[in-house]
C-alpha positions in Angstrom: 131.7 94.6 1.5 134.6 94.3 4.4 135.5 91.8 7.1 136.5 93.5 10.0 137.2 90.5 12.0 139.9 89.3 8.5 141.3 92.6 8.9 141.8 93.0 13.0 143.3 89.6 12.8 145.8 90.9 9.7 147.2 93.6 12.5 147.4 91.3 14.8 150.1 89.7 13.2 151.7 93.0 12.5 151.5 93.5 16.5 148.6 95.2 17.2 146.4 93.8 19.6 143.6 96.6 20.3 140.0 96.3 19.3 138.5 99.2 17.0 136.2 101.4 18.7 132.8 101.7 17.8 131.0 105.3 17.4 128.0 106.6 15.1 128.6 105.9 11.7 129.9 109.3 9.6 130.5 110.8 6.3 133.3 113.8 7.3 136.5 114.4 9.4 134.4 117.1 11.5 131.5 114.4 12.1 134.6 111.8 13.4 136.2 114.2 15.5 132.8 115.1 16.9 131.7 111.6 17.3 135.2 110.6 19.0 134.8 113.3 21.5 131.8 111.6 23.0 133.7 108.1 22.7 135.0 106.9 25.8 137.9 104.8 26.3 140.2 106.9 23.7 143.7 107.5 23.7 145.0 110.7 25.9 146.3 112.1 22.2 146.3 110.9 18.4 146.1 111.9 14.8 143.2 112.5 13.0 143.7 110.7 9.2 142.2 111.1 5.6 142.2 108.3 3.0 141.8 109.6 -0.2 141.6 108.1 -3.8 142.0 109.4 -6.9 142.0 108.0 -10.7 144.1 109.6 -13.2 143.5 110.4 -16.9 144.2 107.7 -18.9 144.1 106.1 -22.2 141.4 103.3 -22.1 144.4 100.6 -23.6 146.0 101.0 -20.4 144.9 99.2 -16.8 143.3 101.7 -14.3 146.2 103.3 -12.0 144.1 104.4 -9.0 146.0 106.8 -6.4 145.7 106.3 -3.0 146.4 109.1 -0.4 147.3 108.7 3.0 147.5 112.0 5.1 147.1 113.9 7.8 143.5 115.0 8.1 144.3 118.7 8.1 147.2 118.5 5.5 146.8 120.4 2.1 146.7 117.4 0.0 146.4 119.1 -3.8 145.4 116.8 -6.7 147.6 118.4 -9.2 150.8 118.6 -6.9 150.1 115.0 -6.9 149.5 114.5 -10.6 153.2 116.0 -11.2 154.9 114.1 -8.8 153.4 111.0 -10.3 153.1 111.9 -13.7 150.0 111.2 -14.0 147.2 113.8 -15.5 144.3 115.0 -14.3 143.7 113.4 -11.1 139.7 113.6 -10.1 138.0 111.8 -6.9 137.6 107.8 -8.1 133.9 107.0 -8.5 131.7 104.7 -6.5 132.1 102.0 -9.0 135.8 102.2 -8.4 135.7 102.0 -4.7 133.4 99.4 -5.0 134.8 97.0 -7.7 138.4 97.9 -7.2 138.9 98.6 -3.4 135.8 97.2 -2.1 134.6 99.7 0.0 132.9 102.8 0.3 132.5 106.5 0.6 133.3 107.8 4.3 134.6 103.8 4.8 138.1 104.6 2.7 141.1 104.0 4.6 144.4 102.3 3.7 143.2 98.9 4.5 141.2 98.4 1.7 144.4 97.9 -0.5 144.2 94.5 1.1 141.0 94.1 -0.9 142.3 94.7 -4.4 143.0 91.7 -6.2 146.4 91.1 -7.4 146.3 92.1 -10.7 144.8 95.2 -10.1 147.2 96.2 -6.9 150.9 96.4 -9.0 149.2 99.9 -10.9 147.6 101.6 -7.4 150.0 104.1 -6.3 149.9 105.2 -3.0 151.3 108.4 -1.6 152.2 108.7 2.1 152.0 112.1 3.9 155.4 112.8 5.7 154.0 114.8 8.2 152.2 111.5 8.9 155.3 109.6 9.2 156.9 111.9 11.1 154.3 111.6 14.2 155.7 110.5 17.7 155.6 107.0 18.2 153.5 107.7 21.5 150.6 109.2 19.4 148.5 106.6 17.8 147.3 107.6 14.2 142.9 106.9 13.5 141.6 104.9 11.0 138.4 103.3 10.4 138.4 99.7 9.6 137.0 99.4 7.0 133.7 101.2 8.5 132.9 104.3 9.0 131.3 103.7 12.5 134.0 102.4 14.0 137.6 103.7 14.6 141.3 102.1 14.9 143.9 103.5 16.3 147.5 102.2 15.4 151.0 103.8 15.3 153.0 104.5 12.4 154.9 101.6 12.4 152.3 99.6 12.5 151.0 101.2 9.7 154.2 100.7 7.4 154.5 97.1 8.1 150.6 97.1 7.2 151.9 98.5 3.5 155.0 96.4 3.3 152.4 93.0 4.0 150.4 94.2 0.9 151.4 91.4 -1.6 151.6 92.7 -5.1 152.1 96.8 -4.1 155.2 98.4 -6.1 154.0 101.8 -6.3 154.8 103.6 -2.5 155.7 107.4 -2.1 155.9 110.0 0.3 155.0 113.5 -0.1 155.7 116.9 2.5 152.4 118.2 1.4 153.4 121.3 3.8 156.3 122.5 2.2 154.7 121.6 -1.0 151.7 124.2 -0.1 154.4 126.7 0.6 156.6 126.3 -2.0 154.0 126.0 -4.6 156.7 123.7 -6.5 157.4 120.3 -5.9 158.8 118.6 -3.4 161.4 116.3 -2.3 160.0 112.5 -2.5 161.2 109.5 -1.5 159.7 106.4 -3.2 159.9 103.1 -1.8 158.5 100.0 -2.6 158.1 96.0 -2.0 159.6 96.0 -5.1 161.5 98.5 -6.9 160.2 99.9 -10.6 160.0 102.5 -12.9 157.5 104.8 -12.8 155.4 105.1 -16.1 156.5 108.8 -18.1 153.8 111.0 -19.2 151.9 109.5 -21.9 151.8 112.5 -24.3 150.0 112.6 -27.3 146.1 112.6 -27.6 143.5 111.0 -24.9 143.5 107.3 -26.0 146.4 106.8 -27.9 148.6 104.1 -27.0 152.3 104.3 -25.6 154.6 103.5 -28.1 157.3 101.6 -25.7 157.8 99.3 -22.7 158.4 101.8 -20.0 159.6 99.1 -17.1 162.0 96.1 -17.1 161.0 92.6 -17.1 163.3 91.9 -14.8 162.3 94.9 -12.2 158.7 94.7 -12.7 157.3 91.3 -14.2 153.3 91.9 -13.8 153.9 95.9 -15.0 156.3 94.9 -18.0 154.1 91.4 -19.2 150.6 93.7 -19.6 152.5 96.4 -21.3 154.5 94.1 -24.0 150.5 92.3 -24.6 149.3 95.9 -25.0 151.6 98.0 -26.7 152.7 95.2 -29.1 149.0 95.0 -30.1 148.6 91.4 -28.8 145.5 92.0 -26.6 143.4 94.6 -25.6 141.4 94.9 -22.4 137.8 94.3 -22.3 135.2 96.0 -20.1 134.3 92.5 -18.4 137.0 91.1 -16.2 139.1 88.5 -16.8 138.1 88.7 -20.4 140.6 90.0 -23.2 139.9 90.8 -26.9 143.0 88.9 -28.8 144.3 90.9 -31.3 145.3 90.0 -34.6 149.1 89.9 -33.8 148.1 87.1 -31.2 145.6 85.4 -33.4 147.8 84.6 -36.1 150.3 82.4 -33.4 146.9 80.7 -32.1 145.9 79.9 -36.1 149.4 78.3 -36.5 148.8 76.4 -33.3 145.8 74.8 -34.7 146.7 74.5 -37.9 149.9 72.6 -36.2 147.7 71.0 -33.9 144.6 69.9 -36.7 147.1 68.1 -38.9 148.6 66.0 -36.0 145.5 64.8 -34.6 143.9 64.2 -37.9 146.6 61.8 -39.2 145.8 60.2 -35.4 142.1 59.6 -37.3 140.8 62.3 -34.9 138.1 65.0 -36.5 136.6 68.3 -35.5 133.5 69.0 -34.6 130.7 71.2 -32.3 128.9 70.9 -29.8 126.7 73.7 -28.0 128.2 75.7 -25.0 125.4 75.3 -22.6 124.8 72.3 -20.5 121.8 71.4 -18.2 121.7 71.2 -14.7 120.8 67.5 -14.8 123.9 66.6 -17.2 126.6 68.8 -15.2 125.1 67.2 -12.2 125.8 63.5 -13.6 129.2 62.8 -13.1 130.3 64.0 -9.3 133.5 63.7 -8.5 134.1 65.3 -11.9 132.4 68.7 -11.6 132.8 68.9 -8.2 136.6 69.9 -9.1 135.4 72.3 -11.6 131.8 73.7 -9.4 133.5 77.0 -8.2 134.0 78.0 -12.1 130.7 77.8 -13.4 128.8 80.4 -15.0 125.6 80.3 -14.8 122.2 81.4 -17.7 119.4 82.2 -15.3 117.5 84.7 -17.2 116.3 85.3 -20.9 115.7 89.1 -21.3 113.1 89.5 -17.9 112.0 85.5 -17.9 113.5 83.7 -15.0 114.7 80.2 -16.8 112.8 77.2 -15.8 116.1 75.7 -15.2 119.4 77.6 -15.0 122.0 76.7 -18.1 125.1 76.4 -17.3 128.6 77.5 -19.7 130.4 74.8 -20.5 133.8 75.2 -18.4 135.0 71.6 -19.9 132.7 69.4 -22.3 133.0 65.9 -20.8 129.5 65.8 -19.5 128.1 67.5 -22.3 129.6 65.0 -25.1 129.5 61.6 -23.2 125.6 61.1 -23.3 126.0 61.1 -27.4 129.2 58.8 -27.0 126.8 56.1 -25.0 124.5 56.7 -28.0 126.3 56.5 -31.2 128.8 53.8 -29.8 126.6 50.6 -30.4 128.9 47.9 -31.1 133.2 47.5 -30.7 132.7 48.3 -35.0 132.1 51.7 -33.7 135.5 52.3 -31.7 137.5 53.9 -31.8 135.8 57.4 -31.5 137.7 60.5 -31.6 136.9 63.2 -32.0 138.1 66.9 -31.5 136.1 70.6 -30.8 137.7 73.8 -31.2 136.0 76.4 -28.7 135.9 78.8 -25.9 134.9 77.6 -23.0 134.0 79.9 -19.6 135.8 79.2 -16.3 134.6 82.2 -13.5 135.2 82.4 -9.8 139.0 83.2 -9.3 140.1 86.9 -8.0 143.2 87.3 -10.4 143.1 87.1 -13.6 146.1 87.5 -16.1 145.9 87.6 -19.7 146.1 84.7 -21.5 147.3 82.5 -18.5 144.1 82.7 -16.3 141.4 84.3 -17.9 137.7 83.6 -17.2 137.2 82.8 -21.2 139.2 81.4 -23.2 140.2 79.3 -26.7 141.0 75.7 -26.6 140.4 72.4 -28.6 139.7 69.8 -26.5 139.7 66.1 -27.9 137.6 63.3 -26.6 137.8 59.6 -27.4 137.2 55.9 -27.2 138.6 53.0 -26.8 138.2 49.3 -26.6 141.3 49.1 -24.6 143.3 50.4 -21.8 146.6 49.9 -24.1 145.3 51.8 -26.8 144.0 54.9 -25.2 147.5 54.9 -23.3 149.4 54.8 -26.4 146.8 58.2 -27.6 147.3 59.5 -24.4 151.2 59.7 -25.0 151.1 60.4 -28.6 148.7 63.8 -27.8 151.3 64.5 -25.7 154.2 64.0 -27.5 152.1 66.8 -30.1 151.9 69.1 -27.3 155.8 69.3 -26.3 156.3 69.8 -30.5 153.8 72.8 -30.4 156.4 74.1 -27.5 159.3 73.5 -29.1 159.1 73.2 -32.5 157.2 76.3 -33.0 157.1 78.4 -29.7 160.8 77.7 -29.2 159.6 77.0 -25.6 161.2 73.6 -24.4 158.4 71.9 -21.8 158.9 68.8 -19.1 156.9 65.7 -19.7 155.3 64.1 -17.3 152.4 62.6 -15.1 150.4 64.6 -12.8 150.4 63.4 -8.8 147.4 61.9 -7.7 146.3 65.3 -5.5 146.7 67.5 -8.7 145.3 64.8 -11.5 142.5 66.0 -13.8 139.1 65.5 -11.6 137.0 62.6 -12.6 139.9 60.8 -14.6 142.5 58.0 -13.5 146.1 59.7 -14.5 146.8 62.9 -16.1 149.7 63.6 -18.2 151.3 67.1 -18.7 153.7 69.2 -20.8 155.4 71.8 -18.0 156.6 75.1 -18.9 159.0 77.3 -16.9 159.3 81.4 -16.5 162.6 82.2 -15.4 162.2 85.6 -14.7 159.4 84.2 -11.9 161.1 81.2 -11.2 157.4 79.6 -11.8 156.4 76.6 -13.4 153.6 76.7 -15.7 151.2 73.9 -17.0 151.0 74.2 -20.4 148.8 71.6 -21.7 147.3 68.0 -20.4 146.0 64.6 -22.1 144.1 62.6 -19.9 143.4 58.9 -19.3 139.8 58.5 -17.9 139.6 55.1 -17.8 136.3 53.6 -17.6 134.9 56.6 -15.3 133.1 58.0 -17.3 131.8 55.0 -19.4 130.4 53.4 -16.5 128.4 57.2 -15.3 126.8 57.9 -18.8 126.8 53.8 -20.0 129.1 53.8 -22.6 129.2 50.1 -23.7 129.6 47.6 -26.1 129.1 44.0 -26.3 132.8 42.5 -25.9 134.0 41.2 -28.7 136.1 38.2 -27.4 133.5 36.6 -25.2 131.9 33.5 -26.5 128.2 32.3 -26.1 124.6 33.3 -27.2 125.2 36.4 -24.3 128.1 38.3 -25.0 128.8 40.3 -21.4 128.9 44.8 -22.2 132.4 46.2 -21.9 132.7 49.6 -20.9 135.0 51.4 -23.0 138.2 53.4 -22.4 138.3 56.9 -22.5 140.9 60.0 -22.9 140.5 63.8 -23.1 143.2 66.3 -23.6 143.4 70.5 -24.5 145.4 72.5 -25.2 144.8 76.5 -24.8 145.7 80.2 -25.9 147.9 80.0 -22.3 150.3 78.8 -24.7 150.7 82.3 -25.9 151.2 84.1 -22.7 154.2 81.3 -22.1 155.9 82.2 -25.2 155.5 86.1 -24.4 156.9 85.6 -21.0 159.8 83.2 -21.7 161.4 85.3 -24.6 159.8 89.1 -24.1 162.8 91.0 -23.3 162.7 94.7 -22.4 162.1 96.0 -25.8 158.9 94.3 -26.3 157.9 90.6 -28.0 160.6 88.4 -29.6 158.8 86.3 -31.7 160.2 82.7 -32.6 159.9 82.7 -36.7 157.3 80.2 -37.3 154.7 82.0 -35.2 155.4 85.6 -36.2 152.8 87.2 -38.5 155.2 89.3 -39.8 158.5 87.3 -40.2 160.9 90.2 -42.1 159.8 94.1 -42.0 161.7 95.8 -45.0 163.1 99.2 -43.9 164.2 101.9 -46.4 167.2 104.4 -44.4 170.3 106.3 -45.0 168.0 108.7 -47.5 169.4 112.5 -46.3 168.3 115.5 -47.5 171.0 115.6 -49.9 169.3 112.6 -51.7 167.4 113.0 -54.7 163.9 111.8 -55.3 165.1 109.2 -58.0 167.5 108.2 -55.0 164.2 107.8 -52.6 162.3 106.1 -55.7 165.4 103.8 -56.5 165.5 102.5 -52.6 161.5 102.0 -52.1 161.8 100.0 -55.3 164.3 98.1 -53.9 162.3 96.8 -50.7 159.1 96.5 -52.9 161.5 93.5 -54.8 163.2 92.1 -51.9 159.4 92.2 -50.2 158.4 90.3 -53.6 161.0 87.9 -53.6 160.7 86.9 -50.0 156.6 86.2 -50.4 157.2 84.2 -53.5 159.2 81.6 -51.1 156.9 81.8 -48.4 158.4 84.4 -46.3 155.8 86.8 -44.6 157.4 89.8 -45.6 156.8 93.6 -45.1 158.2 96.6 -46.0 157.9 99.3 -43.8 157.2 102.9 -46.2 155.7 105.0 -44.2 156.7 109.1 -45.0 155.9 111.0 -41.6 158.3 108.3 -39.6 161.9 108.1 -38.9 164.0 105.0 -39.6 164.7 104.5 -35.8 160.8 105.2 -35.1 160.8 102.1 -37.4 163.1 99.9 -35.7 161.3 100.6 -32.2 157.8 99.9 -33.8 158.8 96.7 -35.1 161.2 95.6 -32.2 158.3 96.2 -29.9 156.3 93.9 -31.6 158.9 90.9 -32.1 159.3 90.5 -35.7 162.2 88.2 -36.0 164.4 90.1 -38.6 164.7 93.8 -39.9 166.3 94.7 -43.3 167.5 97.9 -43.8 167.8 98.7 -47.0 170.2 102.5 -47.8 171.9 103.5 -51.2 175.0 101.8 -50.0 173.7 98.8 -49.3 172.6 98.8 -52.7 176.2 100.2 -54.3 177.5 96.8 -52.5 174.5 95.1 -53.6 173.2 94.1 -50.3 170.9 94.7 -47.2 171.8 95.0 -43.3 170.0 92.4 -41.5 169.4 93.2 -37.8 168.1 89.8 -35.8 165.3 90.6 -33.0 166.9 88.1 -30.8 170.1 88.9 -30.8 170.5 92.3 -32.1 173.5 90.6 -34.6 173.9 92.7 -37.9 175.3 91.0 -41.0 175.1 92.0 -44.4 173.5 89.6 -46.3 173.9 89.9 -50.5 171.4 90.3 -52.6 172.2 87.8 -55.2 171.7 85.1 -52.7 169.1 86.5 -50.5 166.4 83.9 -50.4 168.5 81.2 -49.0 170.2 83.7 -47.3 166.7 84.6 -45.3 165.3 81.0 -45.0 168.7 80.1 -43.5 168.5 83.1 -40.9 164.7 82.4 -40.0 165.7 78.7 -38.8 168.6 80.0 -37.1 166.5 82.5 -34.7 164.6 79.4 -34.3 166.6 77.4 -33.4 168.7 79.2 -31.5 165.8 80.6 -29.3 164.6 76.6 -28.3 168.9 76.4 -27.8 168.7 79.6 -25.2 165.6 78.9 -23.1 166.5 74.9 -22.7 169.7 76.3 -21.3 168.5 78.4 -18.9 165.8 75.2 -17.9 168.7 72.9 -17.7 170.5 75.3 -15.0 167.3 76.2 -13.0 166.1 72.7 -12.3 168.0 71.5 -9.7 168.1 68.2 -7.8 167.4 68.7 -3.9 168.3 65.8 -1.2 167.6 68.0 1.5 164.6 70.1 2.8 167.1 72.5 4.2 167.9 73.6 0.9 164.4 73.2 -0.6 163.0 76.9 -0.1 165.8 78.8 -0.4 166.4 77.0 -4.4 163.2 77.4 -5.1 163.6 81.4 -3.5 166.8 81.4 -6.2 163.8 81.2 -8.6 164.4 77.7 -10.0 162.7 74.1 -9.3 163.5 71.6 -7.3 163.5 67.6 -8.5 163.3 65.7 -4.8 163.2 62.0 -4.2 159.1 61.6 -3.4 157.0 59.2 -2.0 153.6 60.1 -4.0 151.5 60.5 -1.2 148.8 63.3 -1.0 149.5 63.8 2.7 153.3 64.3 1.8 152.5 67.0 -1.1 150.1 68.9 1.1 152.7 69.2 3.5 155.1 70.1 0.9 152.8 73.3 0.1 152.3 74.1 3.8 156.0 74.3 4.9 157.5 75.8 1.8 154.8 78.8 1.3 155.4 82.3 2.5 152.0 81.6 4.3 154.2 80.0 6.3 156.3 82.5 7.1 153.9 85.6 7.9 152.3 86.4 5.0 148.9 86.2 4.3 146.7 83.0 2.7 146.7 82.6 -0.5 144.1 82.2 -3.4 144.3 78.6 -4.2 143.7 79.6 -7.8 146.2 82.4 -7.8 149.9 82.0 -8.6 150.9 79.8 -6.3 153.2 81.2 -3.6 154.1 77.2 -1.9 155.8 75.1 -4.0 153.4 71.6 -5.6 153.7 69.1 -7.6 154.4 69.7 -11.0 154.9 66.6 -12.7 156.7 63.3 -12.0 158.9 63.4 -15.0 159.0 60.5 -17.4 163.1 61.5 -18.1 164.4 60.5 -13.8 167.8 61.8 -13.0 170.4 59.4 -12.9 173.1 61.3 -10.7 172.0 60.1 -8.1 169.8 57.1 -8.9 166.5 56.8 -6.7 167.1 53.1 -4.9 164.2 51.4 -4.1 164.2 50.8 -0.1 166.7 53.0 0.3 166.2 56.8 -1.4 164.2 58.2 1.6 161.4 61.0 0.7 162.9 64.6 1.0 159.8 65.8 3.4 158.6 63.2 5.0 161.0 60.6 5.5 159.3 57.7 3.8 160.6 55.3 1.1 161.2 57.5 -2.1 158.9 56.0 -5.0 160.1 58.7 -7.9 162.0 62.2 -8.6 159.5 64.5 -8.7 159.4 68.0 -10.0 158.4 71.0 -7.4 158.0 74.8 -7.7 156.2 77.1 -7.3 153.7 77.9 -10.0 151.1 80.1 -12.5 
């Protein structure tokens, strides 16, 4: 469950040197004090500590918020003097199951090094609470731990335990508490909260067990991970599921993934592509066919070994791409060249599993995709489908996420496994600085043709024997990450902001201004009036919706529907109607403008295509000015620590771009190795974009590669990345 060795070698670096010290293995502080005192080799003084964890009451929409306490072993360390600080409720001991899945340890193991353990997206919602008395220690006196194991013991100073909690990537949360004066007071306490980061802390959640908070309760800008699972949650985009990594997708979300494909569908139909199935498992034998292929996806694979008690005869496997589960039906059903081309296109979910961190819709162990698979006599023309699936790709970004992408092709390191070259669209988060892949089309080549036999006689040959030609091939998908870039690039800290042609609910009708003093033919005479602009709106397409709710305020309203992006509010008040007109608020913007009701259907359209537009307008900006060209590796790291990506002068080689990764990670520098799935914390490869920079033009023989020295072949986009 724990590596000590991982975790000796951790303080190490931190500069602690000693060994821990073995002992009999026990359950309480009296049995370690008892078992140290027939230890030999001990310090001359020290601190007994306690670990404790906790997990609040919460409601089940919201991520677990585990509390981690870090005390003195003989300090008065009360739960609900904790709570209130906090503001969390109803703090009780955190099961087995949480030490286990969570912290991966156990009871009578517990100790702050097991926050080392939690995977990253669980760490930004621990909170852990330092004891000042602890703190407070002489330097001389060594504080005890146990290593992750309850028959040994560690014995650092405080220092060494603060830098410990400063190297945890990923922890925000860090407090300190004078449990003393807090027993004595029987109030709280002075605190001081510090963190690797600095946030918000959450406010009490009020209302019944369950119910979800109504607002974003962090900035975007302050705390990213925090502020990105509240906006999916609150704005009832996605809910979490009991199964890690796996999300249920709301409606709210749903509808922008049906608009996708119903985007997508008509593009690649009037290509001649068309849908079909095919089932999710795949044997052994077939995943096992094509090598280099699965090897890059083997890690991932989720396995069927059982049905109900029976042990399978062979172990089915969940498709985590369909390559080799199509391809043996291609070699079939492709006879002759009057067969080709074949395209065709399945809309699924497919099932990618061993990674520690997932994130909602960017890195999720299941997810939604179409993924379209074809065939062609030629190398030309599977290029041109190549480029023309791609070209669809960048207009599902922009034309209706309002999300403006990079094309480009992949390096040879990071190119789909199995295939020849691998184009991309590339996305960009600001408030990261991260790149994001947001969708591929692959050209295979005749890899796969030649593994599952995938021929046909060549039609130009002459003779009695015509030779077999293998055919060209392409894949390409595109995902539901799509969604998680759009929520990321134009979220602000009020919740979604939706671009127009992807919002369910495109204008919410709000009736205000009613007082008291209003009459209920005045109340009647504005609800009528929303139910005809609402009427009016649907008749031209518009998804319209008035908002007539009786127990809620106007501004409980606004927040509601701000929260959840819809692009434009009306409010609609007796004098807006004495002038004939409704206030219309933009999500984006916040603008107000008046707009008349005479002309209000153009008025709305017009407005709709503005947002639009102008969304696409903002976030290419802010691409434009965070993609800068570098000529130096002096200033390679700190641009890409100004949060933006770096175009360098490359020469291609896979040597070169590991290098790249080496030198400009934080690895590098101190921290810890990273997971190679999770977001990437060196900069790679990103693309080698098909639009070069100009100012200053690469010259062959004489631009010189930014890390290596060598002769420059291409601009190449870096960052660092989901």
């Amino acid at each position: 469950m724990s590596d000590i060795t991982s975790l000796v070698s951790r303080l190490a670096t931190l500069g602690f040197a000693d060994s821990p010290v073995e002992h009999a293995p026990v359950d309480t502080v009296e049995q370690w004090a008892e078992a140290l005192s027939s230890t030999a080799g001990l310090p001359a003084k020290f601190t007994l500590t306690k670990t404790l964890i906790f997990k609040p009451k919460q409601p089940k929409s919201e991520p677990m918020a585990p509390v981690v306490v870090i005390a003195k072993h003989d300090s008065p360390t009360n739960s609900k003097s904790i709570g209130n600080e906090l503001k969390l409720k109803d703090l009780r001991f955190a099961s087995d199951d949480v030490l286990r899945d969570v912290f991966q340890t156990a009871k009578g193991s517990v100790s702050p090094f097991a926050l080392a353990q939690v995977s990253q997206e669980s760490i930004a919602h621990v909170r852990v609470v330092v004891d000042k008395a602890l703190l407070s220690e002489s330097s001389a006196a060594p504080i005890a731990f146990h290593p992750l194991d309850s028959s040994r013991t560690v014995f650092i100073s405080v220092a060494t335990l603060q830098a410990f909690l400063k190297s945890v990537d990923g922890l925000v949360h860090l407090t300190e508490m004078d449990f003393v004066a807090d027993a004595a007071a029987g109030t709280k306490v002075e605190k001081k909260t510090t963190a690797a980061a600095a946030t918000t802390e959450p406010k009490d959640e009020g209302g019944a067990a369950g119910m979800t908070k109504p607002g974003i309760e962090v900035s975007k800008d302050v705390d990213f991970p925090t502020w990105y699972k509240q906006v999916l949650t609150r704005s009832d985009m996605l809910e979490y599921y009991n199964v890690s990594g796996c999300y249920i997708v709301r409606p709210l979300a749903y509808f922008v993934w049906q608009q996708i494909q119903e985007f997508v569908d008509a593009g690649i139909r009037a290509m001649g592509v068309k849908n079909c199935y095919f089932p999710m498992f795949v044997s052994k034998e077939v995943l096992d066919r094509e090598k280099d292929h699965i090897e890059g996806f083997a890690p991932e694979v989720a396995w069927v070994t059982r049905a109900g008690s029976t042990e399978l005869a062979e172990p089915l496997a969940i498709r985590p791409t369909s390559e080799t589960v199509m391809y043996p039906y291609f070699a079939k059903w492709i006879r002759s060249h009057r067969d080709l081309p074949l395209k065709i296109n399945q809309w699924c979910s497919v099932v990618r599993w061993e990674f520690k961190n997932p994130q909602p819709f960017l890195r999720t162990r299941e997810f939604l995709w179409q993924e379209g698979h074809c065939a062609h006599m030629t190398k030309n023309e599977a290029m041109v489908e190549v480029r023309d699936i791609l070209t669809l790709y960048r207009r599902v970004y922009e034309e209706l996420l309002a999300v403006p992408v990079i094309e480009g092709e992949k390096s040879e390191k990071e190119k789909f496994a199995g295939g020849v070259a691998t184009t991309t669209v590339e996305g960009f988060i600001p408030t990261t600085g991260r790149g994001i892949q947001g969708g591929t089309s692959h050209y295979l080549g005749q890899n796969f043709s030649k593994m599952f036999e995938i021929m046909v006689e060549d039609p130009e040959a002459t003779g009695s024997v015509r030779p077999k030609h293998l055919v060209h091939q392409t894949s390409w998908g595109l995902s539901t990450r799509t969604i998680g870039v759009m929520v990321m690039i134009h979220g602000d800290d009020k919740g979604l902001v939706m671009p127009p042609r992807v919002s369910d609910t495109q204008v919410v009708i709000v009736p205000c201004g009613l007082t008291v003093k209003h009459s209920d033919e005045d109340r009647r005479v504005v609800v009528d009036a929303c139910l005809n602009v609402e009427a009016r709106l649907r008749a031209i397409g518009v998804r319209a919706e008035s908002d007539l709710r009786q127990n809620v305020t106007p501004g409980d309203k606004y927040n509601h529907w701000e929260l959840r992006g819809v692009p434009v509010r009306l409010e609609v008040g007796p004098k807006d109607l004495e002038q004939s007109s409704v206030l219309s608020v933009r999500r984006d913007t916040h603008a107000k403008a008046p707009l008349s009701l005479s002309g209000l259907e153009s008025s709305v359209q017009l407005l709709l295509a503005t947002i639009q537009s102008d969304m696409l307008i903002k976030a290419r900006k802010t691409l434009d000015e965070r993609v800068k060209i570098v000529l130096s590796w002096d200033t390679f790291v700190p641009t890409l620590d100004d949060k933006c990506l770096v175009l360098i002068p490359w020469c291609e080689r896979i040597e070169c771009e590991e290098q790249i990764k080496v030198r400009s990670s934080r690895a590098a520098q101190g921290d810890e190795p990273e997971d190679e799935k999770a977001p990437s914390m060196g900069a790679k490869s990103l693309c080698l974009p098909y639009k070069q920079p100009t100012n200053p033009p690469l010259v062959e023989g004489e631009t010189k590669c930014v890390q290596c020295g060598e002769n420059a072949k291409r601009y190449a986009l870096f960052g660092r990345s989901y």
